[in-house]
N, C-alpha and C positions, 0 to 999 in steps of 0.2 A: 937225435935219433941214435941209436946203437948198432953198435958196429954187427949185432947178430941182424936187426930190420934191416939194416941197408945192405948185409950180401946176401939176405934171403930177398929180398927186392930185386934184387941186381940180376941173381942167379933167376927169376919168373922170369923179365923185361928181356935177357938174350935167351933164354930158350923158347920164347914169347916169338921173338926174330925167327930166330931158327925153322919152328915148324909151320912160321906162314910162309918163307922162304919157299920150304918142303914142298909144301902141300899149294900153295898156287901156281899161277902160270906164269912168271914174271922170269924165270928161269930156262924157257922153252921158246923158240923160234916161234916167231906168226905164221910162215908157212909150212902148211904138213911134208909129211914124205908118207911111204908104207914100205915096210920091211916084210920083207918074204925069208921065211929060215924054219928053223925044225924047234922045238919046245925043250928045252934042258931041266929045267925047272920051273916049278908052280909054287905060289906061295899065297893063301889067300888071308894070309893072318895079317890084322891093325899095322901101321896107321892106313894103308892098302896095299891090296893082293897086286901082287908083282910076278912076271915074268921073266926067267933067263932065255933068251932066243939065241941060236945062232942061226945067224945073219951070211952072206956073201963078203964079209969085210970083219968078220967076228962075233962075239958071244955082246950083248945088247942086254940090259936091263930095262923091260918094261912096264911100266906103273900103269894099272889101271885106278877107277876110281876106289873112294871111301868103300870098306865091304861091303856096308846097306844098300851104295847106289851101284855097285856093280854086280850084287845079285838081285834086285831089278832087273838089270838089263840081261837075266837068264844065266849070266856066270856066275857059278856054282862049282862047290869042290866035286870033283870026280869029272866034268864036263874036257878038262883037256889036259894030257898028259905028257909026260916029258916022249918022245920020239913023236907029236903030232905034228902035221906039218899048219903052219898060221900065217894072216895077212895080217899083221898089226897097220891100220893107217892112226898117226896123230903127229905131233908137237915133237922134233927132236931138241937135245940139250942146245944151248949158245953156246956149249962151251964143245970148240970141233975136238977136241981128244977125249970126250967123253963118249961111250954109244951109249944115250939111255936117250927113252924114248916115255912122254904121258901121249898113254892112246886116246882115243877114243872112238873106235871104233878095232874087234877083233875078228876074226873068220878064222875058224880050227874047221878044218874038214868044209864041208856043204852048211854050216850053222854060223851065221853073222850075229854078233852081239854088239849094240850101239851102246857104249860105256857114260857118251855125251853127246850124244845123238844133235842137241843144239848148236855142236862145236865140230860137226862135220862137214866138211869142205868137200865139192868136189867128187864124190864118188856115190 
């Protein structure tokens, strides 16, 4: 094998890691929380739409799902803006000096959106 196959090999296989890492739940507590806070930022752009919250304890980064399943679930650009106030319920980090959060389940205003409605506990 050549030294260009085996670091383009090399370079798939951890970025490979990486975004299953990312993008599953192996990274997130088994049991939920729900963070109440005000919306800083909205981002619904790949790999998924992400919220900045502040929180009672600080600013929180929230991942919802992949964009196709979480406009599904009615979230959509324009639906919630930075000063709205949100209940995010889902999954916080393992890692305690982290605040990020994958939801699933949001409420901006009087409108609930179930991001993975199979993965809601509880409320």
């Amino acid at each position: 094998m050549n030294r260009r196959a085996f670091l383009g090999g090399l370079a798939v296989l951890l970025g490979a890691g990486r975004a299953q890492a990312h993008h599953g739940w192996s990274w997130a507590e088994a049991e939920q929380m729900e963070l109440t806070g005000t919306i800083r930022e909205v981002s619904i752009a790949p790999p998924h739409p992400t919220l900045r919250v502040e929180g009672p304890d600080g600013v929180w980064t929230v991942e919802l799902g992949n964009p196709s399943q979480t406009s599904r679930a009615g979230f959509v650009e324009g639906v919630a803006r930075p000063g709205d106030r949100i209940v995010a319920r889902g999954n916080r980090s393992q890692n305690q000096n982290e605040r990020r959060m994958k939801a699933v389940q949001v409420t901006v205003g009087d409108r609930r959106y179930d991001i993975y409605p199979e993965r809601i506990q509880g409320g």
